[in-house]
N, C-alpha and C positions, 0 to 999 in steps of 0.2 A: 504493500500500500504506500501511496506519496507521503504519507506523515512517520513513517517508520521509524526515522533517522530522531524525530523528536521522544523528549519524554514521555510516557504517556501519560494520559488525565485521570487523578482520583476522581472517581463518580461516588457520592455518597449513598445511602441507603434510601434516606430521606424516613417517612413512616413507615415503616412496616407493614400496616393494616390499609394504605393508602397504596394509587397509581404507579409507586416512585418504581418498585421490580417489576410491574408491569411495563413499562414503557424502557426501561432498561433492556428488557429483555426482547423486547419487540424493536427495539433501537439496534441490536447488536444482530440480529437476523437479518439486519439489513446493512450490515458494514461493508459488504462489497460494492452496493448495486450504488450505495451513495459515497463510497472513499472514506468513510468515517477515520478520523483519528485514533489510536489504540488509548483504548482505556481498561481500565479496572474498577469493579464496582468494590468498594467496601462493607462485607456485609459476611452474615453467616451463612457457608457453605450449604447446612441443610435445606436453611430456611430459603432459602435461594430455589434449591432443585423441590420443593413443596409447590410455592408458586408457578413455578415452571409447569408442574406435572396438573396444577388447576387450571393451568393458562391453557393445556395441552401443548406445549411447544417443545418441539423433539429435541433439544441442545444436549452441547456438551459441557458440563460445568468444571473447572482447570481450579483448585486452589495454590494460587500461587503468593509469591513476593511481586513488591511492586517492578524490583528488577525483572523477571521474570514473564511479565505480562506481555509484552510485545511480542515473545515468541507464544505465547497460548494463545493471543487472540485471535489468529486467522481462524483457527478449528475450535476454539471453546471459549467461551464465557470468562474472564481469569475473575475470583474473586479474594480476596485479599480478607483475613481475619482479622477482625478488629479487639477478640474479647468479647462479647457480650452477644448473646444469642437472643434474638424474637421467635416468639412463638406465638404472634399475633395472626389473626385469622383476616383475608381479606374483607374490608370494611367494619371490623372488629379489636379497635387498635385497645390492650390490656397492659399490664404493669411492666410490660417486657419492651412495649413499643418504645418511653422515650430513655432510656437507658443506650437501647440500641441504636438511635437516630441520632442522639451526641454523642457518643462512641466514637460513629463513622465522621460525623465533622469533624472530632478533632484530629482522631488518622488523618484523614486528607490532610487538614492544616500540617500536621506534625510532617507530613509527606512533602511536600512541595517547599515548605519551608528546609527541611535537609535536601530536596536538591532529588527524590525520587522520583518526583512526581512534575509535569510540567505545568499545570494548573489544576484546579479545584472545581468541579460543575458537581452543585448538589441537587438532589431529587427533593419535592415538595415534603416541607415539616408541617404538623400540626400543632400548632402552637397553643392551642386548646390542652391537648393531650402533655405538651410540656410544663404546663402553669401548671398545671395539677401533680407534679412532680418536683416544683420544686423553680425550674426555667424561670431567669429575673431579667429576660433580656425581652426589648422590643418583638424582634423578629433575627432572623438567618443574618440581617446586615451587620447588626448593634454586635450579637454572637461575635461573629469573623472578624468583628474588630480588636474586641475583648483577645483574640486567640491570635492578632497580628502584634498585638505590644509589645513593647523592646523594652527594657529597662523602665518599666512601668507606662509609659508613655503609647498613649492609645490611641494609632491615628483615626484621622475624622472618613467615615466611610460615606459613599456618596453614592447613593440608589441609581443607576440608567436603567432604564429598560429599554433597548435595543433593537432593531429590525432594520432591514433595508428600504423601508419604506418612510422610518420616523425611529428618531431615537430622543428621548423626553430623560429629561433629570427631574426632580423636584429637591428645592430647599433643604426643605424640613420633610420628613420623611413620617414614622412611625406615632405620629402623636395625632390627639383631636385637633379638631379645626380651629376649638378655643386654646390651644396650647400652640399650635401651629402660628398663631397669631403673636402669641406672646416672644414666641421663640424668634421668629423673623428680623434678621436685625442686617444693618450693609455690611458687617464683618463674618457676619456667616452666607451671604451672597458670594461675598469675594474670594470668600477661602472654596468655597466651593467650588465656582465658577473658573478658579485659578485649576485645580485641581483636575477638573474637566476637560479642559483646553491642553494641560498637560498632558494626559493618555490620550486626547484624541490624537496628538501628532504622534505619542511612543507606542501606542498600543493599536492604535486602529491608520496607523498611515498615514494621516490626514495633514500635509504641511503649516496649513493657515486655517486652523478651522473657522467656522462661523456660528457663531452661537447666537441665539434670539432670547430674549429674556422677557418673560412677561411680566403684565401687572398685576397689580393684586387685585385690585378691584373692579369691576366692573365697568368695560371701559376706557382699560387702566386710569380710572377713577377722574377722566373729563374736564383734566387740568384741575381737581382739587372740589371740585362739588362731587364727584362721589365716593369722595377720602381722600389721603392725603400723602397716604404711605409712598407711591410712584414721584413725589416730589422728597418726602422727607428720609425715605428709606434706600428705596432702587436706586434712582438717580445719582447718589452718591456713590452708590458702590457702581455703576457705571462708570462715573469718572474716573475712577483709580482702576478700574481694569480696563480701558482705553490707554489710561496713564504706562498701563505694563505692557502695551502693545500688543493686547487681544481686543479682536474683531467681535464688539458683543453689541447686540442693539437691544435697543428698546427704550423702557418698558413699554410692551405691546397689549394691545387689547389680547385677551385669553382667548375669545368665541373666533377671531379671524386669525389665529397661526397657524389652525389644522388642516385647511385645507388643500386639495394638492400642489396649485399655485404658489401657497403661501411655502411649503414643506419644501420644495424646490430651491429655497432662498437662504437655507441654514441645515447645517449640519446635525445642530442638537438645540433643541427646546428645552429652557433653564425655567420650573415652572416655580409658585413661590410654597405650594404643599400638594398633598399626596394625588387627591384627586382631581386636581387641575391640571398633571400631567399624566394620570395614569389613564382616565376616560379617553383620550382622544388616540393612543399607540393601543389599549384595547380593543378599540372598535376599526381599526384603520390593518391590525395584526394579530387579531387574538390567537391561532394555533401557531405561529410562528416566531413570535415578539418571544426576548432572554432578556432576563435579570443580569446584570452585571453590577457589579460593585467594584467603584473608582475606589482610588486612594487607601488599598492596600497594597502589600512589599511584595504581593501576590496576584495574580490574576482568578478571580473567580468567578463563575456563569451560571444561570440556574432557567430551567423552564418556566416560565411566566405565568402559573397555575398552580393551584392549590392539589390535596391529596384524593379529593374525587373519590372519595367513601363509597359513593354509591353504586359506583361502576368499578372497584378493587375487583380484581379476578377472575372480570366479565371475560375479557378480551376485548373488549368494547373503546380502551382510551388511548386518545390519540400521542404519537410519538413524535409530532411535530417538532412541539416546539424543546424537548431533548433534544433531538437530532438537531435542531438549529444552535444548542447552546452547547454541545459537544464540537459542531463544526466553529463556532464562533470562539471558542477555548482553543483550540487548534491554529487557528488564524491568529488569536491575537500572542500565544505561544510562539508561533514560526517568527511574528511578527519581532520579539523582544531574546528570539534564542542567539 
């Protein structure tokens, strides 16, 4: 395969009782037809060929080392022990689920940070299932950051969500709308935004990006009659990332950046919270859009979807947008090897 030469990708577990081994293993049945990257899943061997044998899917399953996995994955499956075995039943995630499901993140982490692994793509958590055990983090992003820190010092991680059609940041990420508010300030713009602009040129190619930044309000709040924040907030932090000689415009009205006209005109959409950049990349991409997370010492990608309980073990879930975040880990690996 064309990626051989590179590391291969920790693929994590993700839930147990969720889509994550489903779509792993229907991702990996088709490794030849689409060039996939060599990966490994982290997860336990059994639990691994159970799902397999509910999926109906004739594989061969390879317990290896991370070293190792390159040469397993043309003819089998390579899965990589983490410690911690699920014995969680499709759409039936039990006390086993999140032991196992942070287990395999921090393998991965542990992996790619010594140099085994070339990047990090995890399967969907349910973060339900984690609070109830104990999990004090946001989500997968706030985690990986925790698990990137050097000498205590936690970089600031920065949500994309990804596609070739639109790739949207937001602010503020994991918090309500009323805290999203509070939280918004032009130094956590800037640091963002700076952040962004950086992996777009080292990570994804891109020599002079163009980033578009919206407003917050409505509008982007119509010169100050429908708020004020686009004069007293954006705008500043505008200046000073102009000042650094990044190509960032705005603040834009929110309702006109989405369109295909307007998508055409920038690289990445800087939104100022969650759902004012995730609504418009999931209806423009929803099986093929990947989570990425900027500003770790790592590259990490994740399927743009949650664990889909209700379809665990059908055969029914789509392997899309996997496959996209497995080839997008690959890409942006080749890109910094």
């Amino acid at each position: 395969m064309a990626n051989d030469a590179l590391k291969p990708l920790a693929l994590t577990l993700g839930e147990p009782a969720g889509i994550g081994p489903d779509i792993t293993i229907a991702a990996w049945l088709r490794r030849r037809e689409l060039n996939l990257p060599t990966f490994y899943l982290l997860a336990d061997e059994a639990f691994v060929a159970r799902r397999a044998k509910a999926l109906g899917a004739d594989i061969r399953i390879a317990s290896v080392s991370p070293g190792e996995a390159a040469a397993a994955f043309t003819d089998a499956l390579p899965v990589v022990a983490t410690g911690e075995r699920a014995a969680a039943g499709p759409g039936k995630p039990d006390d086993t689920s999140a032991p196992a499901a942070l287990a395999s993140i921090r393998h991965a982490v542990s992996d790619v940070r010594a140099g085994r692994a070339g990047a990090v793509v995890t399967n969907p958590i349910a973060k339900s299932v984690l609070y109830r055990a104990g999990f004090r983090h946001p989500g997968h992003t706030e985690f990986l950051a925790e698990l990137a820190s050097t000498d205590g010092r936690v970089p600031q991680p920065v949500m994309m969500l990804w596609s070739p059609r639109l790739a949207v940041v937001p602010v503020t990420i994991h918090v309500s709308l009323r805290d999203a508010l509070a939280e918004l300030s032009s130094e956590l713009i800037v640091s963002t935004v700076r952040i962004v602009a950086s992996e777009l040129k080292s990570r994804f190619g891109i020599a002079s990006p163009r980033i578009a930044i919206s407003g917050l309000n409505p509008h982007a709040g119509e010169d100050g009659s429908l708020g004020h924040e686009e004069q007293t907030v954006i705008a500043p932090a505008l200046k000073v990332l102009r000042n650094d000689g990044i190509e960032a415009r705005g603040p834009l009205p929110a309702d006109t950046m989405f369109h295909e006209a307007a998508r055409n005109t920038y690289d990445c959409a800087v939104c100022m919270y969650h759902d004012q950049a995730l609504i418009p990349i999931k209806t423009v991409a929803f099986d093929d859009a990947v989570n990425v997370t900027l500003g770790l010492p790592f590259i990490r990608t994740s399927p743009d979807h949650g664990t889909a309980f209700d379809i665990a073990g059908t055969g029914k879930a789509n392997p899309s947008s996997l496959i996209a975040a497995l080839k997008l880990a690959g890409r942006m690996a080749a890109a910094t090897s």
